[in-house]
Short mmCIF file of the C-alpha atoms (twelve columns), coordinates in Angstrom:
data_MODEL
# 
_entry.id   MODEL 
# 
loop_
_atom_site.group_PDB 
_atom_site.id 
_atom_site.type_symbol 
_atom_site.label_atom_id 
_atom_site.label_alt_id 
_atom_site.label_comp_id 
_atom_site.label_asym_id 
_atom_site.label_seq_id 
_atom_site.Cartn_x 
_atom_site.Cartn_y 
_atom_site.Cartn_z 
_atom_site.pdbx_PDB_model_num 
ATOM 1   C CA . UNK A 1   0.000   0.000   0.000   1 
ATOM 2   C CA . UNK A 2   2.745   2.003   0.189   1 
ATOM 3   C CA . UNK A 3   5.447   3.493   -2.380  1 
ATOM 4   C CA . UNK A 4   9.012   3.412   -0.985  1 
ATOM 5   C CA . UNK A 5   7.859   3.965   2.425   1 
ATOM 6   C CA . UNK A 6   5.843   7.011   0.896   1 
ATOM 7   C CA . UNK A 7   1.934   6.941   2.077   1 
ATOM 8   C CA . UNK A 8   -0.253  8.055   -0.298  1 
ATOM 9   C CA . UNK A 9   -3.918  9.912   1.071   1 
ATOM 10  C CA . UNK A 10  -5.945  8.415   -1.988  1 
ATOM 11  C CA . UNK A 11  -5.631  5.762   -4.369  1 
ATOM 12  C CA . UNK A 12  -6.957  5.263   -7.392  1 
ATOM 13  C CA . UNK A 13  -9.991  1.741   -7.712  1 
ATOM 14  C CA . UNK A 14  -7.056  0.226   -10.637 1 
ATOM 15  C CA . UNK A 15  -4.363  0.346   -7.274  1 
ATOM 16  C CA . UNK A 16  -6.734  -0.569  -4.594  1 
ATOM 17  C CA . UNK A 17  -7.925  -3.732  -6.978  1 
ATOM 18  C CA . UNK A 18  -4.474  -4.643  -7.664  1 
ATOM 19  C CA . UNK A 19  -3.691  -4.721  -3.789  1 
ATOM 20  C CA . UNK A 20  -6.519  -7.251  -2.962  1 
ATOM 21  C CA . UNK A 21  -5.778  -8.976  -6.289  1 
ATOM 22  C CA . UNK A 22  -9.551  -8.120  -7.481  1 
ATOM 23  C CA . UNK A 23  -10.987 -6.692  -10.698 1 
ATOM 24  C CA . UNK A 24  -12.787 -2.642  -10.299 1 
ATOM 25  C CA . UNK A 25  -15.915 -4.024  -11.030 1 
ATOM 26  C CA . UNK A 26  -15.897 -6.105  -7.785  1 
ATOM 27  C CA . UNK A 27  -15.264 -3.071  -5.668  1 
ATOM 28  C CA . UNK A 28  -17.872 -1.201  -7.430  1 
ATOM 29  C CA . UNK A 29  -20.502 -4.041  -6.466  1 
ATOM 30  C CA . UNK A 30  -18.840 -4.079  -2.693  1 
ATOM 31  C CA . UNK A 31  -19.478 -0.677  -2.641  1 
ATOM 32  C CA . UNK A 32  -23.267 -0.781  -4.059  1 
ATOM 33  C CA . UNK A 33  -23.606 -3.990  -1.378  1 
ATOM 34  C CA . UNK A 34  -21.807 -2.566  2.013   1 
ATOM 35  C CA . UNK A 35  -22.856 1.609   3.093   1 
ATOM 36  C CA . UNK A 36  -19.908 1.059   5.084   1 
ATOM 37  C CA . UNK A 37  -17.863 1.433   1.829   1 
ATOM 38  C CA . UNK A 38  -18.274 4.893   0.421   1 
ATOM 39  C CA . UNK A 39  -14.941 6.294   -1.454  1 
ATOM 40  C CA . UNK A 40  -15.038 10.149  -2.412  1 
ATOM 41  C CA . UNK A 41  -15.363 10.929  -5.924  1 
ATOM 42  C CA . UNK A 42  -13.317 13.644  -7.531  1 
ATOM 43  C CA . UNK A 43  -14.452 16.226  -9.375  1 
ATOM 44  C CA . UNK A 44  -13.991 14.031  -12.379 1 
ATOM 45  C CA . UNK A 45  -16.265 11.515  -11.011 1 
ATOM 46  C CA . UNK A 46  -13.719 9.009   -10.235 1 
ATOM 47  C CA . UNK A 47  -13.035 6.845   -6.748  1 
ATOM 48  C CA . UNK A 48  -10.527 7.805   -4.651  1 
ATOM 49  C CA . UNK A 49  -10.164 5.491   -1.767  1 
ATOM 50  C CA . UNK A 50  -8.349  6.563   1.372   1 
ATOM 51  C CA . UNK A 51  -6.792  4.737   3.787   1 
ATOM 52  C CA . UNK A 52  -10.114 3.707   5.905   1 
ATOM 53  C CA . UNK A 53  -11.592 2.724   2.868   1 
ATOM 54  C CA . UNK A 54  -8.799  0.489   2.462   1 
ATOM 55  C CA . UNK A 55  -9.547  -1.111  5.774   1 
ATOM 56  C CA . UNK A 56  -12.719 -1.420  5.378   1 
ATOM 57  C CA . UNK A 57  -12.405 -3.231  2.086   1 
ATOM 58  C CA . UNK A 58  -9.655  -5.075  3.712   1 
ATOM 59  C CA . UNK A 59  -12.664 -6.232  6.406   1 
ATOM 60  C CA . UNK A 60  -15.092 -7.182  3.518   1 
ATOM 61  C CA . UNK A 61  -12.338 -9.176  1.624   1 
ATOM 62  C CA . UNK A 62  -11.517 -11.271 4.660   1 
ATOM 63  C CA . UNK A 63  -15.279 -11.874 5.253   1 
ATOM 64  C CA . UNK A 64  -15.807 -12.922 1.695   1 
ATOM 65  C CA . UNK A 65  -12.686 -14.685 0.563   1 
ATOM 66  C CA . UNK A 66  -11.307 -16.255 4.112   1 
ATOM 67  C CA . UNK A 67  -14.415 -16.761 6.563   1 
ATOM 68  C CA . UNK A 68  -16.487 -17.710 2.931   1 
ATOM 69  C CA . UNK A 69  -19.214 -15.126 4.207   1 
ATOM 70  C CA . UNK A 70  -22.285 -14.490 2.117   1 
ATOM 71  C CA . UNK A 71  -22.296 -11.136 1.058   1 
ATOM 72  C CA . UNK A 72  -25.539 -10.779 3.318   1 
ATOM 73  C CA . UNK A 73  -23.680 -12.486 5.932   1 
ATOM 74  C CA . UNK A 74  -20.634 -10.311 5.607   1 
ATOM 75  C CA . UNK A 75  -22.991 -7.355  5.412   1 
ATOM 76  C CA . UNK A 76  -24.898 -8.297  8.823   1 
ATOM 77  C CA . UNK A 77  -21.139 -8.915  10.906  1 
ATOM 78  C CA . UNK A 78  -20.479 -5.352  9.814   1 
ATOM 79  C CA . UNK A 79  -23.582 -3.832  10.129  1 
ATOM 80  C CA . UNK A 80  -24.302 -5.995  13.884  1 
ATOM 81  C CA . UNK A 81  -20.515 -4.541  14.698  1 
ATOM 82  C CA . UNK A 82  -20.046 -8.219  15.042  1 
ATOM 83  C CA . UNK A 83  -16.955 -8.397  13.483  1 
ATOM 84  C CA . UNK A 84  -14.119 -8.100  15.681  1 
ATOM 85  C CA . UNK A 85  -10.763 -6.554  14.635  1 
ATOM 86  C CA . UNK A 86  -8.934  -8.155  17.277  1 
ATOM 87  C CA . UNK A 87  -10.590 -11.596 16.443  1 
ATOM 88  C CA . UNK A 88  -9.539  -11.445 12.710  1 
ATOM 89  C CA . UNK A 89  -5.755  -10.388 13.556  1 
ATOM 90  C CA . UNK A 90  -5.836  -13.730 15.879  1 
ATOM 91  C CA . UNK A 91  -7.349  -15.916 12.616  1 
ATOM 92  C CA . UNK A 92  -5.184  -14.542 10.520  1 
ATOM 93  C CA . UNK A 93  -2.142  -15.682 12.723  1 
ATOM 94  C CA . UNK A 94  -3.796  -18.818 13.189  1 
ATOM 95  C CA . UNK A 95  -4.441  -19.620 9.700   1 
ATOM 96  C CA . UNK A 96  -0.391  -18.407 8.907   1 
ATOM 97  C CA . UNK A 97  0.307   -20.801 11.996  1 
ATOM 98  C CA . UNK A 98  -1.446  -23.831 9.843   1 
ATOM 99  C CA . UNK A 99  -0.229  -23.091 6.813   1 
ATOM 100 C CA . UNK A 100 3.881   -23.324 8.230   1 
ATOM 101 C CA . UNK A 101 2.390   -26.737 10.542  1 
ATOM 102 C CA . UNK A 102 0.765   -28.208 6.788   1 
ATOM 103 C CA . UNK A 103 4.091   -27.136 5.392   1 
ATOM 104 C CA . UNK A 104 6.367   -28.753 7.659   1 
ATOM 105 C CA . UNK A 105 4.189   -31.859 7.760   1 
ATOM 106 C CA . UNK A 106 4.311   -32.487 4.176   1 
ATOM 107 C CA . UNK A 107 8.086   -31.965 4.578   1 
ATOM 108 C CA . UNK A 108 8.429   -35.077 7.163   1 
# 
């Protein structure tokens, strides 16, 4: 997300795509699916994402593509505020914890 260590305040929906390995289209239909994702437009008419846009997309792409939420699913955990941002950082270190154990496994 980042540029030689240079933070950028918006980003374009071709970067933010490319950082969650998605096509635009799919963050246009996240948007029109979640309220909770609303990037500015410019005066041009185009996205611009900032960097809680970014986490929230970040929240949505873990719900969808790692816990295999619904969307409605995904959109209820956000909406009920019962996603938990300390609960995903734990799965995530979990699921890197399996992946090394499934790894060294199929070493032995």
């Amino acid at each position: 997300m980042s540029t030689n260590g240079i933070k950028k305040l918006y980003y374009s929906i071709s970067e933010v795509a490319e950082m969650f390995e998605v096509e635009p289209h799919v963050l246009r239909y996240w948007e029109s699916e979640f309220k909770q994702l609303a990037p500015k437009k410019n005066r041009a008419g185009r996205r611009t994402y900032r960097d809680s846009d970014i986490q929230m997309i970040k929240k949505i792409w873990h719900l969808l593509k790692v816990e295999k939420y619904t969307i409605e699913g995904a959109r209820r955990a956000l909406t009920n505020d019962d996603y938990d941002e300390e609960g995903f950082r734990s799965r995530q270190e979990l699921l890197e914890i399996r992946r090394f154990l499934e790894q060294l496994l199929e070493s032995i």
